[in-house]
PQR file of N, CA, C, O and H, with PARSE charges and radii, in Angstrom:
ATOM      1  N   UNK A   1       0.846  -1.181   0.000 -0.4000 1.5000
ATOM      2  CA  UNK A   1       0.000   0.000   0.000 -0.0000 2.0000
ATOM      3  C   UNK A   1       0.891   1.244   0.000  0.5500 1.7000
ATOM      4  O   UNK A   1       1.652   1.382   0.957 -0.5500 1.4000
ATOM      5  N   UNK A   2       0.878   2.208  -1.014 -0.4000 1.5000
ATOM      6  CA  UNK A   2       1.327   3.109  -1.138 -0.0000 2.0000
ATOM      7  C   UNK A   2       0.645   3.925   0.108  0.5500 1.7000
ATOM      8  O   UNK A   2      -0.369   3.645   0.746 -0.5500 1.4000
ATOM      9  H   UNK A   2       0.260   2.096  -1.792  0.4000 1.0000
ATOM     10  N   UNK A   3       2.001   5.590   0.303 -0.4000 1.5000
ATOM     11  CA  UNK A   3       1.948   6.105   1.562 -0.0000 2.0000
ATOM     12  C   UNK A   3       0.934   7.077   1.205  0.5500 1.7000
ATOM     13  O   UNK A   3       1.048   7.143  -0.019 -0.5500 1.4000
ATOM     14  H   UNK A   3       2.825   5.818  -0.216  0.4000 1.0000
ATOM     15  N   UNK A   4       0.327   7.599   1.432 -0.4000 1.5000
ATOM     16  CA  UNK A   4      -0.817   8.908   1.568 -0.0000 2.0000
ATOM     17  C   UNK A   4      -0.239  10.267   0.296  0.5500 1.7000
ATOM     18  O   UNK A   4      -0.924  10.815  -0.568 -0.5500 1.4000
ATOM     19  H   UNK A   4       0.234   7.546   2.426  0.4000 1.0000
ATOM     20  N   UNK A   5       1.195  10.472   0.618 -0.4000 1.5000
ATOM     21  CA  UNK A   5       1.843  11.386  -0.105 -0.0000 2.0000
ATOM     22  C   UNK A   5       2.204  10.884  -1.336  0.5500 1.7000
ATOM     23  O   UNK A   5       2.049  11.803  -2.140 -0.5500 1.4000
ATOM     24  H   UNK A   5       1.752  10.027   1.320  0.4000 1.0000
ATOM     25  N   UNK A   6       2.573   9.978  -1.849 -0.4000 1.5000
ATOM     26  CA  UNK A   6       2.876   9.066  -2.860 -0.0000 2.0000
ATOM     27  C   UNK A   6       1.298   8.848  -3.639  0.5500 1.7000
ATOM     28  O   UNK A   6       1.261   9.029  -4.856 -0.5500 1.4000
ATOM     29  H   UNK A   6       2.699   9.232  -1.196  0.4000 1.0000
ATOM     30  N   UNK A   7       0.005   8.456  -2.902 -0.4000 1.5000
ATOM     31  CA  UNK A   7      -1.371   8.211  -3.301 -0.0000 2.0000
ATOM     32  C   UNK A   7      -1.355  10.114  -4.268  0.5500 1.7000
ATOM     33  O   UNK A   7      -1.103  10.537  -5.396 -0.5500 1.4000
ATOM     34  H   UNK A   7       0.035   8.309  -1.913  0.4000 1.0000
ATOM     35  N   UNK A   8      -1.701  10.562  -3.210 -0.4000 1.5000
ATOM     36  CA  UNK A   8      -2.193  12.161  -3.281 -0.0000 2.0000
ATOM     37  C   UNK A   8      -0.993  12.682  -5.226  0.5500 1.7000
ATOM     38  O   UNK A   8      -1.449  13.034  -6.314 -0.5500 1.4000
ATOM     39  H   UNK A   8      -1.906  10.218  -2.294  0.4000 1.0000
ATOM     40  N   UNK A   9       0.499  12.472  -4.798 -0.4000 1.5000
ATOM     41  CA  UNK A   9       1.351  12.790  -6.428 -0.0000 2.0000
ATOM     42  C   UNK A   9       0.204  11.835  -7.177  0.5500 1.7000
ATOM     43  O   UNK A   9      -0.530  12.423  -7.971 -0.5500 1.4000
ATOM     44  H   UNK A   9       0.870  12.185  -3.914  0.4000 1.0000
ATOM     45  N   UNK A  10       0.031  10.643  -7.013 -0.4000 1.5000
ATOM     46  CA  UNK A  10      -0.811   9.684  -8.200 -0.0000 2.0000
ATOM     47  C   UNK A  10      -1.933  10.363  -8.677  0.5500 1.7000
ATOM     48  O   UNK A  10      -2.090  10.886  -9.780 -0.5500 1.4000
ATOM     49  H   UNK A  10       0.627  10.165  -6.368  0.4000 1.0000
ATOM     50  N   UNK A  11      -2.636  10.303  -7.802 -0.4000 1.5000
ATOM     51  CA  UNK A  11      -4.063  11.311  -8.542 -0.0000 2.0000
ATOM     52  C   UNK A  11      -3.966  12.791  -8.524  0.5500 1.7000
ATOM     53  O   UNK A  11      -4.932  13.244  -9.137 -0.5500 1.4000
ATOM     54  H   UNK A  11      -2.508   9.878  -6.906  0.4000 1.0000
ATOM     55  N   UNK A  12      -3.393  13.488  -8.188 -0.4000 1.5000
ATOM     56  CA  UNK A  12      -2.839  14.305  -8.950 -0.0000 2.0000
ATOM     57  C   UNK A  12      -2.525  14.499 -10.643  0.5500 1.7000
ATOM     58  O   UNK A  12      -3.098  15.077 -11.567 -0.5500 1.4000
ATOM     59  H   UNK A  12      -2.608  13.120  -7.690  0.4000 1.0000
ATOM     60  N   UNK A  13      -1.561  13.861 -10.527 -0.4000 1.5000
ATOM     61  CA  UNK A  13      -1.299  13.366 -11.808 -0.0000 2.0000
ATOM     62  C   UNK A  13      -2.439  12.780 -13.368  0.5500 1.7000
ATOM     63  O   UNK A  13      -2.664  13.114 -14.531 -0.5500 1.4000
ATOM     64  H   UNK A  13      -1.096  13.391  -9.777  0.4000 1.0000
ATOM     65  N   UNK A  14      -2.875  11.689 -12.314 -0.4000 1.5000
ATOM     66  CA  UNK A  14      -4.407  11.529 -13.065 -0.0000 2.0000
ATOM     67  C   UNK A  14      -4.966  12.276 -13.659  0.5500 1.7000
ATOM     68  O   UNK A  14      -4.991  12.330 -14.889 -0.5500 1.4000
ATOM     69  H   UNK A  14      -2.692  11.417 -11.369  0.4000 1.0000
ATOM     70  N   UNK A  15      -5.634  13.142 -12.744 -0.4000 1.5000
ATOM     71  CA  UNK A  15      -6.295  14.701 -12.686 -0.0000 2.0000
ATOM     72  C   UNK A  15      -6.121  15.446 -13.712  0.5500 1.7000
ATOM     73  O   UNK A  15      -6.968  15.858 -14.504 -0.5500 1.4000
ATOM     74  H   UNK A  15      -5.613  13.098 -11.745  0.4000 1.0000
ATOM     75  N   UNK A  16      -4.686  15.666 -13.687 -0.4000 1.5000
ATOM     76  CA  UNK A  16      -4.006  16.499 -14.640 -0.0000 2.0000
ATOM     77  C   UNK A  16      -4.216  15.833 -16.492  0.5500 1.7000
ATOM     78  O   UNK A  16      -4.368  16.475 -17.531 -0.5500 1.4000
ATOM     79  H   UNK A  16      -3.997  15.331 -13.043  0.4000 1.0000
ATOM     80  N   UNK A  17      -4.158  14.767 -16.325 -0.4000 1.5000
ATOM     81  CA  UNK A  17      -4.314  14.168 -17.508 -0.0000 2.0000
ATOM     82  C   UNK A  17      -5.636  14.083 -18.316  0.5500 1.7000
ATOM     83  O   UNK A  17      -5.699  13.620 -19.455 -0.5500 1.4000
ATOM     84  H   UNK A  17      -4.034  14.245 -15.481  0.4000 1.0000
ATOM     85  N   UNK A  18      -6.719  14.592 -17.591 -0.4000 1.5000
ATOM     86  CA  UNK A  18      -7.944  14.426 -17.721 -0.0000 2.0000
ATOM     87  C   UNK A  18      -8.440  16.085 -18.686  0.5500 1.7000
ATOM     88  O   UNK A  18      -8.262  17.294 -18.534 -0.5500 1.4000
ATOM     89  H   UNK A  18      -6.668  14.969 -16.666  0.4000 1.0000
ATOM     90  N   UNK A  19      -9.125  15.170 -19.672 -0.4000 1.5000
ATOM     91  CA  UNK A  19      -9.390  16.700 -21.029 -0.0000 2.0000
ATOM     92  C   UNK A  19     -10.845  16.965 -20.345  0.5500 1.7000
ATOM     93  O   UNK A  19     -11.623  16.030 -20.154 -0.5500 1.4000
ATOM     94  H   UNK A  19      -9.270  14.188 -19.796  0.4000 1.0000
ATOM     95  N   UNK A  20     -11.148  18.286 -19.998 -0.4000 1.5000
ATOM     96  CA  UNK A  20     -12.730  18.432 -19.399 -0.0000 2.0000
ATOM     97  C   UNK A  20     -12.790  19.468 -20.490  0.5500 1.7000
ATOM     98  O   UNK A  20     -11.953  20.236 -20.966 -0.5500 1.4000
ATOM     99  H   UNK A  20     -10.516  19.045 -20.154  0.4000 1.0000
ATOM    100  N   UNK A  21     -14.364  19.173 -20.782 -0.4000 1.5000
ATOM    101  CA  UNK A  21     -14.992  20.159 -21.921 -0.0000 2.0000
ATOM    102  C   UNK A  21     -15.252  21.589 -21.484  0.5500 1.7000
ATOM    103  O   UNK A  21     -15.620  22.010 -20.388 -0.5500 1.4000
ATOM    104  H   UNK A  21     -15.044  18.550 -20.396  0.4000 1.0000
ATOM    105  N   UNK A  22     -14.975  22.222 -22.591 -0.4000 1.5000
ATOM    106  CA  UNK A  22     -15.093  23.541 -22.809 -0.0000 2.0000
ATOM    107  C   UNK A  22     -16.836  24.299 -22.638  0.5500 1.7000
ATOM    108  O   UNK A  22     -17.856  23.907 -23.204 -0.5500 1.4000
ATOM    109  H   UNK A  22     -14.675  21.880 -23.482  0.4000 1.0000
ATOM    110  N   UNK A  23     -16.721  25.209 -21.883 -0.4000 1.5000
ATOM    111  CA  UNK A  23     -17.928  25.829 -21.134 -0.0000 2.0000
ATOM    112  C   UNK A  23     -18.976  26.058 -22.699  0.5500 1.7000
ATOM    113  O   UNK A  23     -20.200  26.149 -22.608 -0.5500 1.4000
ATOM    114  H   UNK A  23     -15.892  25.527 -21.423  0.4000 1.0000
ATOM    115  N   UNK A  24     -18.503  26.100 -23.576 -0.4000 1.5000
ATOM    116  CA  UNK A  24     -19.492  26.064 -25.068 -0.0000 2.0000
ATOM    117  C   UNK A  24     -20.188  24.485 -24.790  0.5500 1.7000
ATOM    118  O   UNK A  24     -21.353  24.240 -24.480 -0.5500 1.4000
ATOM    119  H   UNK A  24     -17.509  26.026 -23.650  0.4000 1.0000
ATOM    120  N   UNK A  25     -19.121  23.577 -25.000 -0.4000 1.5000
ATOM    121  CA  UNK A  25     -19.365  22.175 -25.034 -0.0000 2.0000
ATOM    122  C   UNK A  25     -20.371  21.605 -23.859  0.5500 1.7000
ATOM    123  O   UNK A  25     -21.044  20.636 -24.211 -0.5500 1.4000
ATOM    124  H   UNK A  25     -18.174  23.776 -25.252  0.4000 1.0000
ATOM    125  N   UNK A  26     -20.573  22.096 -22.455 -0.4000 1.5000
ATOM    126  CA  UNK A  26     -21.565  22.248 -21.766 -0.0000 2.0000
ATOM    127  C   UNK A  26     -22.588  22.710 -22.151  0.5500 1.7000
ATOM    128  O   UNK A  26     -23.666  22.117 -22.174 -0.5500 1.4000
ATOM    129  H   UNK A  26     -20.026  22.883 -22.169  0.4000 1.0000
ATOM    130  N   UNK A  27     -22.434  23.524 -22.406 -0.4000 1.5000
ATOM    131  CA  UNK A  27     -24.290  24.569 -22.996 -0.0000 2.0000
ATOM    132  C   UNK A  27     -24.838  23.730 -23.883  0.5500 1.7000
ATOM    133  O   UNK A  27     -25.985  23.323 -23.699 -0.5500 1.4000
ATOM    134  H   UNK A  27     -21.558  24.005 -22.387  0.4000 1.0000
ATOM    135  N   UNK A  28     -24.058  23.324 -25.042 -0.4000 1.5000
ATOM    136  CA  UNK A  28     -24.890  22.819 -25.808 -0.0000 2.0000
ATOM    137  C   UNK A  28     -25.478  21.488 -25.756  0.5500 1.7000
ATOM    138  O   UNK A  28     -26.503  20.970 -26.199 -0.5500 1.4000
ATOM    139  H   UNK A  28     -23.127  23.655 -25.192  0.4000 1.0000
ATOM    140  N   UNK A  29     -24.248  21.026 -24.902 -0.4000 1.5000
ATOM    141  CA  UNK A  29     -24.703  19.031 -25.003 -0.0000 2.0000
ATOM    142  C   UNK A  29     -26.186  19.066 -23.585  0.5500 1.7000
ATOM    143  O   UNK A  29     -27.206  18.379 -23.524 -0.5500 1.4000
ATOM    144  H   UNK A  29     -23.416  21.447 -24.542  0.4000 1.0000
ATOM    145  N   UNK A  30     -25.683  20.145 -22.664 -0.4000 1.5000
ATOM    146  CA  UNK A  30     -27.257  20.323 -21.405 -0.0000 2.0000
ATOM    147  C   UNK A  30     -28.233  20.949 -22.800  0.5500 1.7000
ATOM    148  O   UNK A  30     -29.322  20.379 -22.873 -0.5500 1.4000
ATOM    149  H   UNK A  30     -24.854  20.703 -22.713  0.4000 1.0000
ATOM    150  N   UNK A  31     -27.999  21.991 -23.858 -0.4000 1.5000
ATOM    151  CA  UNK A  31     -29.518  22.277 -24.560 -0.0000 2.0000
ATOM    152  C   UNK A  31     -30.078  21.018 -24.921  0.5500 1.7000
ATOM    153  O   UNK A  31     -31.298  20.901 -24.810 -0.5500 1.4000
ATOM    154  H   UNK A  31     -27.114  22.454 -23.798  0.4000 1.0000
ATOM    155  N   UNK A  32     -29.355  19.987 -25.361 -0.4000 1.5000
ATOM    156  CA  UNK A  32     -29.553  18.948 -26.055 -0.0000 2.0000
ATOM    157  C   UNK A  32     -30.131  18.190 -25.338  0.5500 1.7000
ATOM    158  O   UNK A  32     -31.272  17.880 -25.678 -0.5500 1.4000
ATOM    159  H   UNK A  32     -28.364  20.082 -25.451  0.4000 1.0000
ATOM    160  N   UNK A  33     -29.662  17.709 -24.298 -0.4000 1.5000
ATOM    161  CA  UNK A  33     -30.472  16.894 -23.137 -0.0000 2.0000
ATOM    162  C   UNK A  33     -32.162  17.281 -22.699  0.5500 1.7000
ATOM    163  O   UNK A  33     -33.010  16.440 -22.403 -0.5500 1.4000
ATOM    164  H   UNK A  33     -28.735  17.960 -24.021  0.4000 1.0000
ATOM    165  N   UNK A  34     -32.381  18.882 -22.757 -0.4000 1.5000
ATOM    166  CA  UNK A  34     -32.974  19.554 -22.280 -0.0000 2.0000
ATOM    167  C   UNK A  34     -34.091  19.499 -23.607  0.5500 1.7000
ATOM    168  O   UNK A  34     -35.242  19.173 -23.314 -0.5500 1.4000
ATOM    169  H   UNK A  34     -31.691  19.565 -22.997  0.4000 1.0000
ATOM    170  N   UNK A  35     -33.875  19.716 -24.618 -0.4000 1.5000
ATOM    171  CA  UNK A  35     -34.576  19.424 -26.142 -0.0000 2.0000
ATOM    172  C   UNK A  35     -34.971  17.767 -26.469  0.5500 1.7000
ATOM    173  O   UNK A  35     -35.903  17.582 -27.252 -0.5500 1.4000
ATOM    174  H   UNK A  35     -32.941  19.981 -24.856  0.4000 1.0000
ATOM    175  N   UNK A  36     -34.596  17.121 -26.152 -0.4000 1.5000
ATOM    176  CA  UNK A  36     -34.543  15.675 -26.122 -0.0000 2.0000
ATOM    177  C   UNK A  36     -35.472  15.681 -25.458  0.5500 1.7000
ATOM    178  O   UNK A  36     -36.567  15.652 -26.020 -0.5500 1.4000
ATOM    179  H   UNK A  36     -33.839  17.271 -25.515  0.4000 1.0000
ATOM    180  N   UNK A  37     -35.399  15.723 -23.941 -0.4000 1.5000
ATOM    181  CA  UNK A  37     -35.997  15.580 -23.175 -0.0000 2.0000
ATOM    182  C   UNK A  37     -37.870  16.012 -23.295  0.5500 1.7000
ATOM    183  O   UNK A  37     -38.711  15.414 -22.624 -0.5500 1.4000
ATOM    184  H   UNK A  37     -34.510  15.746 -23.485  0.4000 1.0000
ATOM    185  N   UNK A  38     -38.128  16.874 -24.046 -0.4000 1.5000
ATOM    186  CA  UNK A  38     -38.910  17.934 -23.953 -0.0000 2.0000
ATOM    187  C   UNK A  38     -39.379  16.985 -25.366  0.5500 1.7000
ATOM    188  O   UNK A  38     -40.583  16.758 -25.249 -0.5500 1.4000
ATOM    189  H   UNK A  38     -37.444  17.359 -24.591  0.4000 1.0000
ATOM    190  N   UNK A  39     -39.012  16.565 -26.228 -0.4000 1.5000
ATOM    191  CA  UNK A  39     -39.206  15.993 -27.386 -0.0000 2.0000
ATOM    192  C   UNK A  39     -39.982  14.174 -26.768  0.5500 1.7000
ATOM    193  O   UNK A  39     -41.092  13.706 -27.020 -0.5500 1.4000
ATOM    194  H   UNK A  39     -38.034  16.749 -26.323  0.4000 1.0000
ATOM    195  N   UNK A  40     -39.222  13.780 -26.214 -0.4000 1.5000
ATOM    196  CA  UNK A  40     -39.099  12.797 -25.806 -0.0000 2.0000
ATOM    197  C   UNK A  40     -41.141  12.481 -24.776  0.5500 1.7000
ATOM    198  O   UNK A  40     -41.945  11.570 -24.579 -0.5500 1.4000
ATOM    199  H   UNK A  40     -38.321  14.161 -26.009  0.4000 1.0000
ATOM    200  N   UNK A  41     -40.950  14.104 -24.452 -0.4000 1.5000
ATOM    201  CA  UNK A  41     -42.015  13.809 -23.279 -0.0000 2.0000
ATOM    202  C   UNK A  41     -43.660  14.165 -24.224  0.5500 1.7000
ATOM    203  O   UNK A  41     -44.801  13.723 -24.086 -0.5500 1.4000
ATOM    204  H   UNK A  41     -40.297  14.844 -24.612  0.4000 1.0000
ATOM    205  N   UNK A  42     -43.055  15.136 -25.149 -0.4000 1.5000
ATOM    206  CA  UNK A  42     -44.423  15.312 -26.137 -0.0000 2.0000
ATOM    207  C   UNK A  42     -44.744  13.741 -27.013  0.5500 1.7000
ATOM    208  O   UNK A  42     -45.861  13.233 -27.109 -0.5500 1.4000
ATOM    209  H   UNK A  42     -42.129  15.495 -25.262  0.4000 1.0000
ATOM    210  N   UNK A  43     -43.718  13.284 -27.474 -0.4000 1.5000
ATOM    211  CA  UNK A  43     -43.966  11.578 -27.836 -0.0000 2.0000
ATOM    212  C   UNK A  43     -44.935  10.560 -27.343  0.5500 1.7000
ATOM    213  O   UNK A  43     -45.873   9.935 -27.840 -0.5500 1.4000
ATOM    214  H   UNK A  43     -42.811  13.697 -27.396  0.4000 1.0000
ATOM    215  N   UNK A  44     -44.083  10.660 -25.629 -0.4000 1.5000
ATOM    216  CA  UNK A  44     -45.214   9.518 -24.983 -0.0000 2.0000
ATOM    217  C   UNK A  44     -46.277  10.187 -24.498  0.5500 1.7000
ATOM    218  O   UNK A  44     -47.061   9.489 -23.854 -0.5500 1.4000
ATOM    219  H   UNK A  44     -43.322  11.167 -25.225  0.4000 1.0000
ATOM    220  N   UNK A  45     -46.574  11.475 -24.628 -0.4000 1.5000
ATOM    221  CA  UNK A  45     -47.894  12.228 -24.283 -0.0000 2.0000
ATOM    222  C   UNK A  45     -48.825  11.609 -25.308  0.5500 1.7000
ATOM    223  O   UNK A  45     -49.914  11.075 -25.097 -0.5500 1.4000
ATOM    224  H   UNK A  45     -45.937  12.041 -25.151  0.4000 1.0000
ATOM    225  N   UNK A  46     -48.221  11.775 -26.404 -0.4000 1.5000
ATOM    226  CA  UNK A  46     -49.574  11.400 -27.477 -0.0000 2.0000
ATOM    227  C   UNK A  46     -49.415   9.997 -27.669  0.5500 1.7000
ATOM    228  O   UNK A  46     -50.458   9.348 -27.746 -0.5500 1.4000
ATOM    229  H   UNK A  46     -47.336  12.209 -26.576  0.4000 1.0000
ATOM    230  N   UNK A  47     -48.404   9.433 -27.756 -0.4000 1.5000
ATOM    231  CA  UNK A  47     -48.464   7.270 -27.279 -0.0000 2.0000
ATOM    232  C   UNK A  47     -49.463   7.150 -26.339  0.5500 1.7000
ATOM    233  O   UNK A  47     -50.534   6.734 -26.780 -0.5500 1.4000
ATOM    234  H   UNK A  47     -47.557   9.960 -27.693  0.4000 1.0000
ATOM    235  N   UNK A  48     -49.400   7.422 -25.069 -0.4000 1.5000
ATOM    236  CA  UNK A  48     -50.152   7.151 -23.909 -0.0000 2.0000
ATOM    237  C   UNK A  48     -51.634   8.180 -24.494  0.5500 1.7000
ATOM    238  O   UNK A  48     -52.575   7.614 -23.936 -0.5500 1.4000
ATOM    239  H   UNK A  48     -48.530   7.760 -24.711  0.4000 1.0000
ATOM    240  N   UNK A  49     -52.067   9.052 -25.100 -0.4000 1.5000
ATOM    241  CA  UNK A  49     -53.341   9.482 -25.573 -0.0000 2.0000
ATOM    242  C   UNK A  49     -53.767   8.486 -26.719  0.5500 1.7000
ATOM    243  O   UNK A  49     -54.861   7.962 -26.511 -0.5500 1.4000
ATOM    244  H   UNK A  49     -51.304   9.512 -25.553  0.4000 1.0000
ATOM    245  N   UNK A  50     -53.387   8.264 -27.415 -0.4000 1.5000
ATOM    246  CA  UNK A  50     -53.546   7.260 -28.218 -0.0000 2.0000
ATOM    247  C   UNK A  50     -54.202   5.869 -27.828  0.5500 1.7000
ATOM    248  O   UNK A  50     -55.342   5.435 -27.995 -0.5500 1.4000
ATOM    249  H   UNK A  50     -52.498   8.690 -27.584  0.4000 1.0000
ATOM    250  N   UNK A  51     -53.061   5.326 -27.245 -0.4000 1.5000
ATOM    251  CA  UNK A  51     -53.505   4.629 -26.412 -0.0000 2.0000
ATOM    252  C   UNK A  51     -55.112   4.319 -25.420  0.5500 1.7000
ATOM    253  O   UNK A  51     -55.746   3.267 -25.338 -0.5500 1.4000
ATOM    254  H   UNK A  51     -52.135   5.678 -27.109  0.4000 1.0000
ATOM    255  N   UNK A  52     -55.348   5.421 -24.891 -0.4000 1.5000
ATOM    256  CA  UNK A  52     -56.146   5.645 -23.827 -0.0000 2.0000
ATOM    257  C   UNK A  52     -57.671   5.664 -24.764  0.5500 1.7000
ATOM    258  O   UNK A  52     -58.706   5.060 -24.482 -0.5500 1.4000
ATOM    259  H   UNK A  52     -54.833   6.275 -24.957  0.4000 1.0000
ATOM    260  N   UNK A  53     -57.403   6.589 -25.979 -0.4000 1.5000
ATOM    261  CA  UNK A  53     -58.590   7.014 -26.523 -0.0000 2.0000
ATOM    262  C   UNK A  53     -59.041   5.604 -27.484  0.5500 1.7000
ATOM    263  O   UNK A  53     -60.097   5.588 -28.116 -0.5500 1.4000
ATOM    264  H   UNK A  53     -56.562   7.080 -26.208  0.4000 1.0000
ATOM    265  N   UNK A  54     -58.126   4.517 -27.480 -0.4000 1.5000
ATOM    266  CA  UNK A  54     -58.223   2.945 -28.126 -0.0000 2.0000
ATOM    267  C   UNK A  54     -58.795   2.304 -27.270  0.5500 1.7000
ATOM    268  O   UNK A  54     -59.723   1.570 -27.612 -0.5500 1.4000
ATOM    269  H   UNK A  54     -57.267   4.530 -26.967  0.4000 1.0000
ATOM    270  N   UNK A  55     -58.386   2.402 -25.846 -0.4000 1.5000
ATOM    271  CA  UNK A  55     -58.616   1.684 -24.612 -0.0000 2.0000
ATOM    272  C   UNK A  55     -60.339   1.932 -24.667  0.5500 1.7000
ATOM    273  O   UNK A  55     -61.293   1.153 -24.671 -0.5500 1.4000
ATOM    274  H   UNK A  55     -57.632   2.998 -25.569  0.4000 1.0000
ATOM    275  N   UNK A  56     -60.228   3.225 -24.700 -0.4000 1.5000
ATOM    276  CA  UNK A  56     -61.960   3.641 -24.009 -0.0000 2.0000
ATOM    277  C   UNK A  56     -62.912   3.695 -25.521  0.5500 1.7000
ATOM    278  O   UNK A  56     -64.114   3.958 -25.477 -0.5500 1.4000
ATOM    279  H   UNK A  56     -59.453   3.858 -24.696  0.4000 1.0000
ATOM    280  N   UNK A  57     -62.245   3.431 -26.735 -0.4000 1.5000
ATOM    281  CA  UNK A  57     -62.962   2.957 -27.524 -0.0000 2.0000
ATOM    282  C   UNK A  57     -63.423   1.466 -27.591  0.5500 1.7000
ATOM    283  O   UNK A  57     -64.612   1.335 -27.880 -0.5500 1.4000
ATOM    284  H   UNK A  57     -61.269   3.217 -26.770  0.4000 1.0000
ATOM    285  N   UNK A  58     -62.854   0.539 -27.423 -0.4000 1.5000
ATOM    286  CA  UNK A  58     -63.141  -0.865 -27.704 -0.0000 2.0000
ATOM    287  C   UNK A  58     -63.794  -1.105 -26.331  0.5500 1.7000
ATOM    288  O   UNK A  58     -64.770  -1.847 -26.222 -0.5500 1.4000
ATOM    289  H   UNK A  58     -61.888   0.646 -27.189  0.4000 1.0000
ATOM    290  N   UNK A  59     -63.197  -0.417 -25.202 -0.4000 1.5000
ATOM    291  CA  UNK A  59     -64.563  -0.825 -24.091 -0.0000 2.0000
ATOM    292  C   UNK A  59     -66.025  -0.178 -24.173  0.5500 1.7000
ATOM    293  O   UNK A  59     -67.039  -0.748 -23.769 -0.5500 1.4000
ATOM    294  H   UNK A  59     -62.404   0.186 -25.290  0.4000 1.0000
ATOM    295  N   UNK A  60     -65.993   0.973 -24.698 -0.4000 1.5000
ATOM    296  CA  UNK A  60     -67.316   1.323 -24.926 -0.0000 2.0000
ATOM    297  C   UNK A  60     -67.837   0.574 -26.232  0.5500 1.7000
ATOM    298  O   UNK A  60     -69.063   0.671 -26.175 -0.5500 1.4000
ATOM    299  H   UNK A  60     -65.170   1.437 -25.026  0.4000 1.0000
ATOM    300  N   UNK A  61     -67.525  -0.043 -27.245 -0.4000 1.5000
ATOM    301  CA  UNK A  61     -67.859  -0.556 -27.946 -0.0000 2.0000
ATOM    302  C   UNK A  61     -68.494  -2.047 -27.954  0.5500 1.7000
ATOM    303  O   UNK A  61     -69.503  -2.507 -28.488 -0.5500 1.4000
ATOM    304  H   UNK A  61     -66.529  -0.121 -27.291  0.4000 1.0000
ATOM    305  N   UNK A  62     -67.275  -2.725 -26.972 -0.4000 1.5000
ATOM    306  CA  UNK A  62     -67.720  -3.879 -26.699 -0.0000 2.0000
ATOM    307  C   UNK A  62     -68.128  -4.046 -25.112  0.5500 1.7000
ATOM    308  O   UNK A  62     -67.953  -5.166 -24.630 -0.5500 1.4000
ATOM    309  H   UNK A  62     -66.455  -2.351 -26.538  0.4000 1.0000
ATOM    310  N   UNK A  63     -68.537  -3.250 -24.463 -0.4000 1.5000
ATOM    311  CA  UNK A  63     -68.558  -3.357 -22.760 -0.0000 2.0000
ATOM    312  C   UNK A  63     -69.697  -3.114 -22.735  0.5500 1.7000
ATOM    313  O   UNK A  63     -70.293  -3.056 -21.659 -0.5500 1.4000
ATOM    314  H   UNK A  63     -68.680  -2.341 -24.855  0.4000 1.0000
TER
END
């Protein structure tokens, strides 16, 4: 087991090696999530209406 000070240079190091995205590259990949998302939720709005207005057709039809 490496000593505490020896751990701490290691990830350090790590750290340093690590490419983090550019504050543009945030905005857009969260708009994207955020558009998706919003896309995603108008979809199963009208799946699940669809759905529902099939459901309460064939039971009023045959019920």
């Amino acid at each position: 087991m490496a000593n505490p000070f020896q751990f701490l240079q290691q990830t350090r190091s790590e750290i340093a090696k690590v490419v983090w995205p550019s504050r543009r590259e945030v905005l857009v990949t969260t708009a994207m999530v955020f558009a998706l998302a919003v896309v995603f939720a108008i979809f199963f709005f009208f799946v699940d209406w669809l759905i529902r207005n099939g459901l309460e057709l064939i039971l009023t039809t045959f019920g």
